[in-house]
PyMOL commands that place a pseudoatom at each C-alpha (Angstrom):
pseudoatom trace, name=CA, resn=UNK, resi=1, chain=A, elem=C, hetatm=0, pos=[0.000, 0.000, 0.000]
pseudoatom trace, name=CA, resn=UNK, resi=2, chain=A, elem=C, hetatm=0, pos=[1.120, 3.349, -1.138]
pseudoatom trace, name=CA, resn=UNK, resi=3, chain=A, elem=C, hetatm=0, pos=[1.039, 6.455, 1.327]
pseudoatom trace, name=CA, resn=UNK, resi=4, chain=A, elem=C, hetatm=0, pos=[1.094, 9.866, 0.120]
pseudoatom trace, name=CA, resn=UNK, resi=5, chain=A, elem=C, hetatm=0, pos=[2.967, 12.637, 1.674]
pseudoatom trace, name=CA, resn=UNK, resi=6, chain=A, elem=C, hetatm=0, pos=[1.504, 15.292, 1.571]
pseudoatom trace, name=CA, resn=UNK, resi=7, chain=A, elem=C, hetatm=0, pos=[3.315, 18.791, 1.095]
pseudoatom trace, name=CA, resn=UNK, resi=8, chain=A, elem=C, hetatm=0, pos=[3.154, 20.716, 3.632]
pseudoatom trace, name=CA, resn=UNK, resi=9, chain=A, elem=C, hetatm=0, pos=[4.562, 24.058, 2.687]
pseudoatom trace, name=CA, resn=UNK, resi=10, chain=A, elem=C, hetatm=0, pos=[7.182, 25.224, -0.372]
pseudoatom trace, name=CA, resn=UNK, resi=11, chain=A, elem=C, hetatm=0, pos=[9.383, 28.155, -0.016]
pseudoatom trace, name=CA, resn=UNK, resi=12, chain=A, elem=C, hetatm=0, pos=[11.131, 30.127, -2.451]
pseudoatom trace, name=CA, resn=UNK, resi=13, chain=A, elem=C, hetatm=0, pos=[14.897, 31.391, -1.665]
pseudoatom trace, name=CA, resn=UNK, resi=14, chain=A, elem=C, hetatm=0, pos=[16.670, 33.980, -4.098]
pseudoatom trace, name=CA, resn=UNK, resi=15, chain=A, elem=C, hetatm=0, pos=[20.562, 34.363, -3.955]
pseudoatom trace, name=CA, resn=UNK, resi=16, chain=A, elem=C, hetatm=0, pos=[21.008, 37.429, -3.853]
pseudoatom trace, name=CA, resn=UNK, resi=17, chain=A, elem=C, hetatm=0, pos=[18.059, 38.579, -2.218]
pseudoatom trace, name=CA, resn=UNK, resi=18, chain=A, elem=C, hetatm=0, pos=[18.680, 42.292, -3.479]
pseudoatom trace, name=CA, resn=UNK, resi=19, chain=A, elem=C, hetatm=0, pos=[18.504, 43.991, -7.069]
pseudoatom trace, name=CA, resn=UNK, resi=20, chain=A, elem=C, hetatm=0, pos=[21.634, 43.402, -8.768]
pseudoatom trace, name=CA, resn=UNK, resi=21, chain=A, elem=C, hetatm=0, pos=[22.695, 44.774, -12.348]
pseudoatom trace, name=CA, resn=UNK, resi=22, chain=A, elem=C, hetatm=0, pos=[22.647, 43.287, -15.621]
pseudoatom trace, name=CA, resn=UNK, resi=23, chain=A, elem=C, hetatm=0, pos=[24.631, 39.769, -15.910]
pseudoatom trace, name=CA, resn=UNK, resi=24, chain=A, elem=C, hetatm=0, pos=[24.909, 39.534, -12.407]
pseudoatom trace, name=CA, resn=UNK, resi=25, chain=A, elem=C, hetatm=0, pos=[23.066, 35.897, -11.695]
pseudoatom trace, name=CA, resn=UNK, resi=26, chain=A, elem=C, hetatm=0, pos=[20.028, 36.070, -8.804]
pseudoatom trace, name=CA, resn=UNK, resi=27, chain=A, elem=C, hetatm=0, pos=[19.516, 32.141, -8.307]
pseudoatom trace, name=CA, resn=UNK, resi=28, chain=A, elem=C, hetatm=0, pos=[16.211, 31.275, -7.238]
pseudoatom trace, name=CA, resn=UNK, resi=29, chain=A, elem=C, hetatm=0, pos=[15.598, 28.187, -4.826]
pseudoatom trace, name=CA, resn=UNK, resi=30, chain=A, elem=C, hetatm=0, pos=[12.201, 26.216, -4.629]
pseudoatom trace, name=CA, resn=UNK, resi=31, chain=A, elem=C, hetatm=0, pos=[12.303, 23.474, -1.500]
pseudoatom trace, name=CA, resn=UNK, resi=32, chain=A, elem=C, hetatm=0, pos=[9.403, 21.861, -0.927]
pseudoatom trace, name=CA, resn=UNK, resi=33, chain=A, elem=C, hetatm=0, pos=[8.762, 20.325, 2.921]
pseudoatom trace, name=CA, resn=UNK, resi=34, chain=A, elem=C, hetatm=0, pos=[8.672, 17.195, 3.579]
pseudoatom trace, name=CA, resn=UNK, resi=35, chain=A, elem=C, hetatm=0, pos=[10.833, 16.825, 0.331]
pseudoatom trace, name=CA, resn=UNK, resi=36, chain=A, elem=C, hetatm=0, pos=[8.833, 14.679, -1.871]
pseudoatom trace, name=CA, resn=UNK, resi=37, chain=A, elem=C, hetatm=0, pos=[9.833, 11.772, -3.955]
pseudoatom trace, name=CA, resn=UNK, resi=38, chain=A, elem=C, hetatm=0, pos=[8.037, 12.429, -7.620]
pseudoatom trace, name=CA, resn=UNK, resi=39, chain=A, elem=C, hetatm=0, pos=[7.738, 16.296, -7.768]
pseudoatom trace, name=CA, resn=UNK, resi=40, chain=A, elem=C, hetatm=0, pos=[7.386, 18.384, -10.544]
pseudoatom trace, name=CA, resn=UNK, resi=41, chain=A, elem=C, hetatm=0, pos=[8.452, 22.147, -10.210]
pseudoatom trace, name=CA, resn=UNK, resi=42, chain=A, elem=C, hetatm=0, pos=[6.891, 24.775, -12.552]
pseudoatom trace, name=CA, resn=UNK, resi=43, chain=A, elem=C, hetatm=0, pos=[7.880, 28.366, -12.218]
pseudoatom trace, name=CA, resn=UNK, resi=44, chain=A, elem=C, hetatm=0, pos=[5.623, 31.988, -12.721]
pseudoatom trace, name=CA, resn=UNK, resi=45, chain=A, elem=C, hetatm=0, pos=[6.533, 35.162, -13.262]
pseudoatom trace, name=CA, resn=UNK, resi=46, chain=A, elem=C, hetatm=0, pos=[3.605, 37.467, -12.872]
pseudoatom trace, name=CA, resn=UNK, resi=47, chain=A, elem=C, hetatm=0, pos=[0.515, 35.199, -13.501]
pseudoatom trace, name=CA, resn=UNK, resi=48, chain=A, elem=C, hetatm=0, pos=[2.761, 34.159, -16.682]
pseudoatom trace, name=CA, resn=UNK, resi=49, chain=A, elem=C, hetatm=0, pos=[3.393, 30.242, -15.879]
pseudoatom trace, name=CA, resn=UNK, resi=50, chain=A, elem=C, hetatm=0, pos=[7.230, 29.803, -17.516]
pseudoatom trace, name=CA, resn=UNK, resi=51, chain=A, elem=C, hetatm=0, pos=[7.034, 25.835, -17.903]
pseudoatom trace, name=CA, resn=UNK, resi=52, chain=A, elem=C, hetatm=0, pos=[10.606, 25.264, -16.800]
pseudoatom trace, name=CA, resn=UNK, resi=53, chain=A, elem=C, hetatm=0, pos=[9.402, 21.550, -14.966]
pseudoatom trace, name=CA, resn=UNK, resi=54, chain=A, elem=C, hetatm=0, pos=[12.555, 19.951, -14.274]
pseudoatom trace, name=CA, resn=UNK, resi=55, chain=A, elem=C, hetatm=0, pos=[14.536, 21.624, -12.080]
pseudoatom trace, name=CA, resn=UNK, resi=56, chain=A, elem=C, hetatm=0, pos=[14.379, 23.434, -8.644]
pseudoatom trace, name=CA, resn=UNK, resi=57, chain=A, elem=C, hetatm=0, pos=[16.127, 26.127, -9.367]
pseudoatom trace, name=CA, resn=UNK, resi=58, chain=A, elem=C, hetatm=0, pos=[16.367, 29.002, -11.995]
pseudoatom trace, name=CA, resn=UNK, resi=59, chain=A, elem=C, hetatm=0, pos=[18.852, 31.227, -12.671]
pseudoatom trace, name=CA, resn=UNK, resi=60, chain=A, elem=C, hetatm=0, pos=[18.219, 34.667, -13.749]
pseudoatom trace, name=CA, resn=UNK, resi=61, chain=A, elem=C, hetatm=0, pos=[20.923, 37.673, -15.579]
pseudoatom trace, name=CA, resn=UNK, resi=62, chain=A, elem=C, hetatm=0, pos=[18.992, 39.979, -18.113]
pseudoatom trace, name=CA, resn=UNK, resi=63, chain=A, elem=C, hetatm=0, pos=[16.595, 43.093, -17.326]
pseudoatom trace, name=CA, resn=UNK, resi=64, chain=A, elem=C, hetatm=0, pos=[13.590, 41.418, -19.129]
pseudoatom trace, name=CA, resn=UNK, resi=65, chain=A, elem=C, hetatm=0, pos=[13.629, 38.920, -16.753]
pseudoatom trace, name=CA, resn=UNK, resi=66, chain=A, elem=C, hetatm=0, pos=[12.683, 41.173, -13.665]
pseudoatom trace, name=CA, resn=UNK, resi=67, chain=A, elem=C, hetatm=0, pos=[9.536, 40.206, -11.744]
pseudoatom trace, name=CA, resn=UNK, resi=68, chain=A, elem=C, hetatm=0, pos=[7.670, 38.645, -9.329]
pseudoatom trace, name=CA, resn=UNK, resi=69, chain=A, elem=C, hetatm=0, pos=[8.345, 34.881, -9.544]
pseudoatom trace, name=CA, resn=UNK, resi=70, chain=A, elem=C, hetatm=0, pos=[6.721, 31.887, -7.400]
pseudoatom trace, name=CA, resn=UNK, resi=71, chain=A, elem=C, hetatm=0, pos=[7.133, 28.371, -8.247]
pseudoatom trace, name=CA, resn=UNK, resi=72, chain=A, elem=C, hetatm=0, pos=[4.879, 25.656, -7.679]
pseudoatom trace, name=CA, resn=UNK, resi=73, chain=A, elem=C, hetatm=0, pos=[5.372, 22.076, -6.994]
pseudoatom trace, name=CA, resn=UNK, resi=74, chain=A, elem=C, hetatm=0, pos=[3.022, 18.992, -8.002]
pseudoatom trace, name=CA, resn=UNK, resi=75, chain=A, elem=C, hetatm=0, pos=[2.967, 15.307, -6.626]
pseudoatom trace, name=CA, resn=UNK, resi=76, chain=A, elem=C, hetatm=0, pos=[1.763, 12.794, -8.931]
pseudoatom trace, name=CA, resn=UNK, resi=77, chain=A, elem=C, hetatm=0, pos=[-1.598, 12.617, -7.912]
pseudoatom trace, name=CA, resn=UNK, resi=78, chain=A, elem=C, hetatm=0, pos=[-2.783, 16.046, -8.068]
pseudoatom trace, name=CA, resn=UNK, resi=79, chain=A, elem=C, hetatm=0, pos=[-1.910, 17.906, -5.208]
pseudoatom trace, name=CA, resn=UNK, resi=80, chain=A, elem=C, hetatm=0, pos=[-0.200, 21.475, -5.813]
pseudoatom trace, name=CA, resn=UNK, resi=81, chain=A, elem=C, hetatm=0, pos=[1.328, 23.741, -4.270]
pseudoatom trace, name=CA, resn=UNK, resi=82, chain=A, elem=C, hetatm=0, pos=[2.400, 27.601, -4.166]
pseudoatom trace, name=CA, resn=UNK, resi=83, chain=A, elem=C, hetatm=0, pos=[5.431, 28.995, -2.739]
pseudoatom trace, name=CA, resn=UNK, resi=84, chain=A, elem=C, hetatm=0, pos=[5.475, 32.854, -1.489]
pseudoatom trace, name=CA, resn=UNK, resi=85, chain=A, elem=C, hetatm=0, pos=[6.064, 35.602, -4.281]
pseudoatom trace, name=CA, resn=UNK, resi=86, chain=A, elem=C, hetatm=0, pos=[9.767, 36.606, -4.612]
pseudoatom trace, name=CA, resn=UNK, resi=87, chain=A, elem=C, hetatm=0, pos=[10.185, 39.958, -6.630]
pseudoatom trace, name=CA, resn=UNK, resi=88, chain=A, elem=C, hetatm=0, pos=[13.445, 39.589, -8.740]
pseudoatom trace, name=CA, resn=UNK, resi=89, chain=A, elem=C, hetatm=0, pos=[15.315, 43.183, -9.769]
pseudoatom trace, name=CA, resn=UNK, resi=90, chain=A, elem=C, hetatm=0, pos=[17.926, 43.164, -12.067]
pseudoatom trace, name=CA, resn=UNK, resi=91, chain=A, elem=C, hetatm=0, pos=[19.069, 46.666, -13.309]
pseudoatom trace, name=CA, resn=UNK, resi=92, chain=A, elem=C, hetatm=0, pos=[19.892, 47.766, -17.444]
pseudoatom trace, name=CA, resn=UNK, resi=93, chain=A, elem=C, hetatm=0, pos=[22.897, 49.739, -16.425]
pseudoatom trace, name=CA, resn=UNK, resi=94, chain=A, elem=C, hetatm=0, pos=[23.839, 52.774, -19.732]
pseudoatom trace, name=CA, resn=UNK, resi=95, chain=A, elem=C, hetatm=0, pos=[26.526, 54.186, -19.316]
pseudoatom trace, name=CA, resn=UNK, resi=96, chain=A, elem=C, hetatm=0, pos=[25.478, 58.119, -20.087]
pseudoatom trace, name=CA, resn=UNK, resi=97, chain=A, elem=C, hetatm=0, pos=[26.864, 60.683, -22.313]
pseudoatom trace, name=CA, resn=UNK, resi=98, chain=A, elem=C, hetatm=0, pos=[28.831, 62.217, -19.795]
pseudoatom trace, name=CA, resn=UNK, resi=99, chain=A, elem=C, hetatm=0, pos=[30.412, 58.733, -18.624]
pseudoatom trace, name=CA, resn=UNK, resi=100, chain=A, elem=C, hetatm=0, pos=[31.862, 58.387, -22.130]
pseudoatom trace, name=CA, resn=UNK, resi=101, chain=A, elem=C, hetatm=0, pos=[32.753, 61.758, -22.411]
pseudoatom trace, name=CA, resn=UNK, resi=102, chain=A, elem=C, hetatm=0, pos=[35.098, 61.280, -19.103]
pseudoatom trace, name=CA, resn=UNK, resi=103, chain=A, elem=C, hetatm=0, pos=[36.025, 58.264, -20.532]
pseudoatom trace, name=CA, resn=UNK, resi=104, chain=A, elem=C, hetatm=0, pos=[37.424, 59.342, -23.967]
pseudoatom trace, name=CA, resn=UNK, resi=105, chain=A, elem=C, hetatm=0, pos=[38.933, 62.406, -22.318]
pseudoatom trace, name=CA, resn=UNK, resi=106, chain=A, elem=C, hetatm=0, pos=[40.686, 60.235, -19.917]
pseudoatom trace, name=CA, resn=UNK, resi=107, chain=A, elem=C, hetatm=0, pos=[41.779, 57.850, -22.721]
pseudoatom trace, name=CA, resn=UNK, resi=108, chain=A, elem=C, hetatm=0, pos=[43.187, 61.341, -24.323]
pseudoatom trace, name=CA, resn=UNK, resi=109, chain=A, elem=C, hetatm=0, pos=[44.965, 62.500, -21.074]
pseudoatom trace, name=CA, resn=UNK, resi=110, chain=A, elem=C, hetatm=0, pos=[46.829, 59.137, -21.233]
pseudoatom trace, name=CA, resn=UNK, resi=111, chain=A, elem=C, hetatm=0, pos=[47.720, 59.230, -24.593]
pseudoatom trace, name=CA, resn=UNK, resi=112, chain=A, elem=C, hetatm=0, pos=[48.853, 63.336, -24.369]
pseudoatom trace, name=CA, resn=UNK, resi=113, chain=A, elem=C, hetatm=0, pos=[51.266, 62.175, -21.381]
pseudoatom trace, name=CA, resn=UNK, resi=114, chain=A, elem=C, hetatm=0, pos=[52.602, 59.091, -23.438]
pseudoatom trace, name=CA, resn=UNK, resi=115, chain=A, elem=C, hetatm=0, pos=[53.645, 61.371, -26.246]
pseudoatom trace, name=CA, resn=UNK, resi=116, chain=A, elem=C, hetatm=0, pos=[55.084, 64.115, -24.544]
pseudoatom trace, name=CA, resn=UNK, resi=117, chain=A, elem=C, hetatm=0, pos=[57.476, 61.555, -22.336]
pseudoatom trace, name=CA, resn=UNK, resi=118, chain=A, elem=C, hetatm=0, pos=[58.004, 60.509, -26.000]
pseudoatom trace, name=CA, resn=UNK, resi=119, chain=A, elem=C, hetatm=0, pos=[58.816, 64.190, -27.388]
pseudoatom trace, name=CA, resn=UNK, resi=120, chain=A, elem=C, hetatm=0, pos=[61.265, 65.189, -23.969]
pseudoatom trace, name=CA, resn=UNK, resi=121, chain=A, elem=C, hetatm=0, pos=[63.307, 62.016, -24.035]
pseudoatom trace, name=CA, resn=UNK, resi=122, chain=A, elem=C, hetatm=0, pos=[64.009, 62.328, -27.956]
pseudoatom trace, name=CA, resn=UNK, resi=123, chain=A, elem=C, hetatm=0, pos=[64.799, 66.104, -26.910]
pseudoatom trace, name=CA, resn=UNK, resi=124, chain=A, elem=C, hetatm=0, pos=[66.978, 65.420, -24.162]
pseudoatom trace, name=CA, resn=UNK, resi=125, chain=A, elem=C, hetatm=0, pos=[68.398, 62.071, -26.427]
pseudoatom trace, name=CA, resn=UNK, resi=126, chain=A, elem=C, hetatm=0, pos=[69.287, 64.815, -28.961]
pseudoatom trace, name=CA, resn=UNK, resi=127, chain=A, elem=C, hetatm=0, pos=[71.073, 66.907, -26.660]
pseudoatom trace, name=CA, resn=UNK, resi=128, chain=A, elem=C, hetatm=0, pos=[73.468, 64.545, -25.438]
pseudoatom trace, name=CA, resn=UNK, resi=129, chain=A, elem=C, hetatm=0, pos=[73.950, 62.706, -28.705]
pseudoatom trace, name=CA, resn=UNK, resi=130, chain=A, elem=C, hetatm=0, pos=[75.534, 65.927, -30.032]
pseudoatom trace, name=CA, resn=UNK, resi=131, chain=A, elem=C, hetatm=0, pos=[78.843, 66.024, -30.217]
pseudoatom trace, name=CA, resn=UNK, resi=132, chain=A, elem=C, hetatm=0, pos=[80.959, 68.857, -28.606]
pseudoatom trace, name=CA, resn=UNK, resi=133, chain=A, elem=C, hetatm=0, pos=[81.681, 70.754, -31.362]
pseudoatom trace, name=CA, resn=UNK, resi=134, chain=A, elem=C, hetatm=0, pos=[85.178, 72.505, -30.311]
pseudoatom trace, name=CA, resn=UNK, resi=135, chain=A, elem=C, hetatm=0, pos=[87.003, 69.693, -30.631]
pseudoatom trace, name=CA, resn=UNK, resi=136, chain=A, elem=C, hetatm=0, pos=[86.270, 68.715, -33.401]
pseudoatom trace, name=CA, resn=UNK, resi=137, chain=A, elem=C, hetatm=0, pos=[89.284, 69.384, -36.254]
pseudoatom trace, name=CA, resn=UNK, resi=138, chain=A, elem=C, hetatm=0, pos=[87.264, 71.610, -38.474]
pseudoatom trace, name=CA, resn=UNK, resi=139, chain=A, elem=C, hetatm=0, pos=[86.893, 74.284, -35.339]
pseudoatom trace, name=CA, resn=UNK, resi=140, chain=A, elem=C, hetatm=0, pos=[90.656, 73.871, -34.598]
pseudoatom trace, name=CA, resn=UNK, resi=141, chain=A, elem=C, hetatm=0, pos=[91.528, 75.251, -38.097]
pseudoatom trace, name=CA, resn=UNK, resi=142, chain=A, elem=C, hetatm=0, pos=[89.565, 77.927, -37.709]
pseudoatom trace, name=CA, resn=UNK, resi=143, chain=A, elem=C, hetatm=0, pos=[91.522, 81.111, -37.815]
pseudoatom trace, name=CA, resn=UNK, resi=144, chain=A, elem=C, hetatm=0, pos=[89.834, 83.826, -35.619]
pseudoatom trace, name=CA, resn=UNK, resi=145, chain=A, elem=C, hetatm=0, pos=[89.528, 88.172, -35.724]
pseudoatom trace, name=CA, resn=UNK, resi=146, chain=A, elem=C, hetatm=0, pos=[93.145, 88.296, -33.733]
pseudoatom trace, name=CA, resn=UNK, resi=147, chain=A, elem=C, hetatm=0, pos=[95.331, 86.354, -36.782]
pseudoatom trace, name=CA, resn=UNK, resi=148, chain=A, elem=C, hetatm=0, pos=[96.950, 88.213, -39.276]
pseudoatom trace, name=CA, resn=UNK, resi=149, chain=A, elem=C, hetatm=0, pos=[94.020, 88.554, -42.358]
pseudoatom trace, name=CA, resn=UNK, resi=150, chain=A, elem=C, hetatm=0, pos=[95.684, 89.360, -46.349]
pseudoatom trace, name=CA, resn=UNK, resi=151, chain=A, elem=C, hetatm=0, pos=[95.310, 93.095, -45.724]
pseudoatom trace, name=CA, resn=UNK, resi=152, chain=A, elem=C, hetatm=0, pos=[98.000, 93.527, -43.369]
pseudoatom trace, name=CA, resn=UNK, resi=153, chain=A, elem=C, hetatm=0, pos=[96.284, 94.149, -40.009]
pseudoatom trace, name=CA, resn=UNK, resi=154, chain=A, elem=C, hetatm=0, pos=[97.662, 93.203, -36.650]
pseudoatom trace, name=CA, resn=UNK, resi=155, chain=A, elem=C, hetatm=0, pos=[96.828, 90.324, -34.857]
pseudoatom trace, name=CA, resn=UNK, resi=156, chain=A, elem=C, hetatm=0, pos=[94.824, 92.056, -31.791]
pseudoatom trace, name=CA, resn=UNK, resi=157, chain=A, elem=C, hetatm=0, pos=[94.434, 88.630, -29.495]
pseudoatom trace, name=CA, resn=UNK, resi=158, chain=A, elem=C, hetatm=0, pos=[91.013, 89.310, -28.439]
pseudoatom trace, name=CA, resn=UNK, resi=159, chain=A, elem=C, hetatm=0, pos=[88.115, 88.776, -30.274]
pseudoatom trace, name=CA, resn=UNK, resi=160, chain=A, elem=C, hetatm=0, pos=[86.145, 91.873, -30.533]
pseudoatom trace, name=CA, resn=UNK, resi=161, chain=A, elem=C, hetatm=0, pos=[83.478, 93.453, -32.729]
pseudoatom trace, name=CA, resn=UNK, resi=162, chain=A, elem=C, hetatm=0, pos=[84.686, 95.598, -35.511]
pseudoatom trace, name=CA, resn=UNK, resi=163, chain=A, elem=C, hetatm=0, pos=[82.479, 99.555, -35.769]
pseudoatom trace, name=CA, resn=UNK, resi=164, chain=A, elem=C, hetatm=0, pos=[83.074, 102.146, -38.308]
pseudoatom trace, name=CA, resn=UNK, resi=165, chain=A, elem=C, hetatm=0, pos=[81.715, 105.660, -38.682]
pseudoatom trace, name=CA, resn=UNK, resi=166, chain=A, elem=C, hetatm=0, pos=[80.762, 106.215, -42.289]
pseudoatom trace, name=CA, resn=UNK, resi=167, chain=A, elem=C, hetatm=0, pos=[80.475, 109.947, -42.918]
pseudoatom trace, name=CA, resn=UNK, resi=168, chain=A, elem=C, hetatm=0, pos=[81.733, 110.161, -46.545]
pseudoatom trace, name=CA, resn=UNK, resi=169, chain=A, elem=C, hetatm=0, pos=[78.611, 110.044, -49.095]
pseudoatom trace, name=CA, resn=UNK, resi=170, chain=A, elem=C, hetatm=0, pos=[81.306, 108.725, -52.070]
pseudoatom trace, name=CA, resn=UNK, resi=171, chain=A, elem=C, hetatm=0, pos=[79.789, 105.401, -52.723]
pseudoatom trace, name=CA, resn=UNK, resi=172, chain=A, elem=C, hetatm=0, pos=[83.226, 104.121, -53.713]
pseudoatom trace, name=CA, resn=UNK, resi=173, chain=A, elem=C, hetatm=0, pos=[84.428, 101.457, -51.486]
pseudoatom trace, name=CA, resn=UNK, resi=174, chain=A, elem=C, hetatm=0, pos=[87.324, 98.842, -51.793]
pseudoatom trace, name=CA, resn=UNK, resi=175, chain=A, elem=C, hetatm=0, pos=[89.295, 98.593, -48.905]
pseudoatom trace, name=CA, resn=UNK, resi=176, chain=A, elem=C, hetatm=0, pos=[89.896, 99.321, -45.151]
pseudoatom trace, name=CA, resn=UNK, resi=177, chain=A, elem=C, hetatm=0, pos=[93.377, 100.713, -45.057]
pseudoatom trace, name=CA, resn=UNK, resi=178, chain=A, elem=C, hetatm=0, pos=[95.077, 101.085, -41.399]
pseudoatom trace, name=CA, resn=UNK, resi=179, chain=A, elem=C, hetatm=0, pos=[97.407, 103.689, -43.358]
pseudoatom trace, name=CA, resn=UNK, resi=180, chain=A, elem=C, hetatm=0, pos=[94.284, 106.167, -43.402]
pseudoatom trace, name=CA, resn=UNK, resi=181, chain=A, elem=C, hetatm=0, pos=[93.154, 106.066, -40.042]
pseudoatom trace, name=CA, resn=UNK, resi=182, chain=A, elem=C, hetatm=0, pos=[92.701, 109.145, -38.609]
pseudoatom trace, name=CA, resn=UNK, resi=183, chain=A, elem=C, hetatm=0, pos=[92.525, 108.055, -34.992]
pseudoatom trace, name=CA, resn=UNK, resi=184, chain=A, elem=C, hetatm=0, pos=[92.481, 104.643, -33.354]
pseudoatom trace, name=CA, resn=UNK, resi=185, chain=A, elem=C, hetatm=0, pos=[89.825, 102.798, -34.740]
pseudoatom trace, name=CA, resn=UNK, resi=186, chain=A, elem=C, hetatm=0, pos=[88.473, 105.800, -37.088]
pseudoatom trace, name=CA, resn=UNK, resi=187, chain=A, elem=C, hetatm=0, pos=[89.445, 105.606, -41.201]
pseudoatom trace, name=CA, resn=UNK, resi=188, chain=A, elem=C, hetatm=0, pos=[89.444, 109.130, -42.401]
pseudoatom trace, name=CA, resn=UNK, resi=189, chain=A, elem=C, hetatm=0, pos=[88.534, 107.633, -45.711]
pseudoatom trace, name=CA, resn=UNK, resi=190, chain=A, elem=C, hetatm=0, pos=[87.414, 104.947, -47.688]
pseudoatom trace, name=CA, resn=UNK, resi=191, chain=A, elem=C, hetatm=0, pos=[89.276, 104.386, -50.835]
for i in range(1, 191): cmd.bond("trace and resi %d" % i, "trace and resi %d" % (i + 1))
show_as sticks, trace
zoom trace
């Protein structure tokens, strides 16, 4: 002879048991008590019965599936019952205009800092990679203002800047003579 057990309540646990965002999972639990041996579990969402009969649990991770959800379990035989109502929040998170604004600006700041580290150690690379250039041989046979030049003029051994007043309107110009100075450092003419 065959007894039936008969189900005295069902309960419905959700892990997590608070609203969670988009692809997060929210597991929901159906025990029945005492646990049955030939049970079938059907699950509803909202008066909408979702037909999912072989399993005790159902696992939830998109925004559509939000709701209230109870699930129901069914000896052979015909009894049935109802577990309490569970409502299930998951959140459509967008990121807003603003959030991708601060994110392509930040993308920017990185790059800006990348490429001027870039720019200042190919500066500074520069700098040192040039060679000093007063020893090298072309500067040391270079013959400076104080040597003797093909006109005859003394070898001063300073370098210093040459000036001459100009008063004369003659055009005519060839040469600075030292013979026609008239003082130090003033030509009387130009010839």
């Amino acid at each position: 002879m065959t007894t039936k057990v008969a189900i005295s309540s069902v309960l419905l646990e959700a892990t997590p048991d608070y609203p969670v965002v988009a692809g997060q999972k929210v597991s929901l639990h159906c025990r029945a008590a005492p646990k049955p041996a030939n049970v079938t579990w059907s699950w509803r969402r909202w008066g909408n019965d979702l037909h999912d009969q072989s399993s005790s649990e159902l696992v939830l991770t998109e925004p559509g599936q939000s709701g209230e959800y109870s699930c129901h379990v069914s000896i052979l035989g015909g009894q049935t019952r109802g577990s309490n109502t569970h409502t299930v929040i998951i959140i459509s998170i967008q990121t807003t205009v603003g959030e991708r604004l601060g994110i392509v600006a930040f993308i920017l700041s990185i790059v800006t800092f990348i490429i001027t580290l870039g720019i200042l150690f190919w500066m500074f690379w520069k700098r040192f990679d040039q060679k000093d250039t007063s020893s090298s041989p072309a500067a040391k046979s270079f013959t400076g203002p104080g040597t003797t030049t093909k006109g005859g003029l003394p070898d001063m051994g300073i370098e210093s800047d040459v000036y001459m007043n100009y008063t004369n309107s003659n055009p005519a110009y060839s040469d600075l003579d030292p013979n026609s100075m008239a003082d130090d450092s003033v030509y009387s003419s130009l010839s």
